[in-house]
C-alpha positions in Angstrom: 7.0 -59.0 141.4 6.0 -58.6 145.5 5.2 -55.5 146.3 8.0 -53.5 148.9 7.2 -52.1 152.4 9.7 -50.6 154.2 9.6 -51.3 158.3 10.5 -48.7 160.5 10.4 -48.5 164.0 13.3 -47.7 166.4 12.5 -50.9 168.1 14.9 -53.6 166.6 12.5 -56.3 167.7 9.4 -54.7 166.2 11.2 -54.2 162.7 12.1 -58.0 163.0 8.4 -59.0 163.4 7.0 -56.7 161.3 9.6 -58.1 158.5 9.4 -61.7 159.1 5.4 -62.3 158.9 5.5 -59.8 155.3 8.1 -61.9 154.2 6.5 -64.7 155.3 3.5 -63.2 153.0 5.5 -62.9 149.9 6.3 -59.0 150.4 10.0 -57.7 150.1 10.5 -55.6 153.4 13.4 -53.3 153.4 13.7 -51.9 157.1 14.5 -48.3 158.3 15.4 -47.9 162.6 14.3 -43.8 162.5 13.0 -41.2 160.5 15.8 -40.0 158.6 17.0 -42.9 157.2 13.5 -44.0 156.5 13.2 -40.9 153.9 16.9 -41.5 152.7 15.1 -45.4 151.9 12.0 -44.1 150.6 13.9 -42.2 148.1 16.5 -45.2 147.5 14.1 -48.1 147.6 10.5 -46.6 146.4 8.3 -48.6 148.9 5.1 -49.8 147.7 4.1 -49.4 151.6 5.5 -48.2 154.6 4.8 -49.1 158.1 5.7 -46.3 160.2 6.3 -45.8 164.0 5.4 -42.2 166.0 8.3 -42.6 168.8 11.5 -42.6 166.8 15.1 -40.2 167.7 15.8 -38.1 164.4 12.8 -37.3 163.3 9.2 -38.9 164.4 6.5 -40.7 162.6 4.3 -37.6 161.8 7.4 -35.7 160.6 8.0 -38.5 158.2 4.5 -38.7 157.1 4.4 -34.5 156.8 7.4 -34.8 154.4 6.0 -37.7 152.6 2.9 -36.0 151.7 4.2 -32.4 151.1 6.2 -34.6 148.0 4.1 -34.8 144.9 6.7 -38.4 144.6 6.0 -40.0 147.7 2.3 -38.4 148.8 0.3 -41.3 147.3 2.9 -44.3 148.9 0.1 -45.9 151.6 1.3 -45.3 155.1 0.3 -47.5 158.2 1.5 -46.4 161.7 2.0 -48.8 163.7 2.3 -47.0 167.5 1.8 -47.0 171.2 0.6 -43.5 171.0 -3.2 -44.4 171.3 -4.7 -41.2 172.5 -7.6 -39.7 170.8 -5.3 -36.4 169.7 -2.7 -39.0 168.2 -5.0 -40.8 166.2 -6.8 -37.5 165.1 -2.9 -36.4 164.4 -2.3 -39.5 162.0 -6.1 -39.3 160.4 -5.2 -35.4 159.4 -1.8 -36.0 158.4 -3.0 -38.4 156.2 -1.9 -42.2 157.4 -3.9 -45.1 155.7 -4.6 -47.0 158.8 -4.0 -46.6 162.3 -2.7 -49.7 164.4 -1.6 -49.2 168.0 0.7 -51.5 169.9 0.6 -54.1 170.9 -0.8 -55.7 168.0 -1.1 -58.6 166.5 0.8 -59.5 163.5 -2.0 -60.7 161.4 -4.0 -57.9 162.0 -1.5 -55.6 160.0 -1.1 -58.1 157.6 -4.8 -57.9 156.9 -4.7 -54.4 156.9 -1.6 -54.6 154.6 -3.6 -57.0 151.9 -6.8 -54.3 152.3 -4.8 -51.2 151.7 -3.3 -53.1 148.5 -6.6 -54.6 146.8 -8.2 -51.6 148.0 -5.3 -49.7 145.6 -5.5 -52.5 143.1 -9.1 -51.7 142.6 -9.0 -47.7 142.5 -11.1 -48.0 145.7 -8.7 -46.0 147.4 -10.7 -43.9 150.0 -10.6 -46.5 152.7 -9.1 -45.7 155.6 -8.4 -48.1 158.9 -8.3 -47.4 162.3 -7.6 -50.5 164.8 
């Protein structure tokens, strides 16, 4: 069975690119457009992965990953954010808070996919202390 991601980014053409080259992959990608309903999917859907935007109305990127780790169901779900926040105090912010990998935008769509396929045999083979930053 493919492994789920949920996409979620307030940016409607983001979540589309980010779902189409997963898909294109063989992952099932179930998308989320802020931070709310991106914990009401988590809880709904229980993502293998998420890929996560900062800059979202509701509730941000860090908020979601603060209430995904304070859950003893949901703290070990990998979590990639995908951002344009690249300053050095938003990437220590996502490093503390306890994201998987780090990718700021623009980026390239195979790049996350690589990162995506890391995180997962990197899960796969109890190796899971790596960490990415892009």
């Amino acid at each position: 069975m493919a492994k789920k991601i949920l996409a979620v980014d307030d940016e409607k053409h983001i979540v589309r690119l980010v779902q189409v080259n997963l898909e294109r992959a063989g992952y099932q990608v179930v998308t989320a457009f802020d931070g709310v309903e991106a914990l009401e999917k988590v809880k709904g859907e229980r993502p293998d992965m998420i890929v996560c935007d900062v800059m979202m109305p509701r509730m941000d990127g860090f908020e979601v990953l603060r209430n995904l780790k304070s859950d003893a169901s949901t703290r070990d779900i990998p979590v990639i954010m995908l951002t344009a926040k690249a300053q050095d105090a938003d990437v220590l912010r996502g490093w503390t808070s306890g994201v998987d990998c780090y990718l700021t935008k623009p980026f390239n769509p195979m790049e996350l996919l690589s990162f995506v396929k890391r995180i997962f045999k990197s899960l796969d083979s109890a190796d899971s202390g790596n960490r990415y930053v892009v």
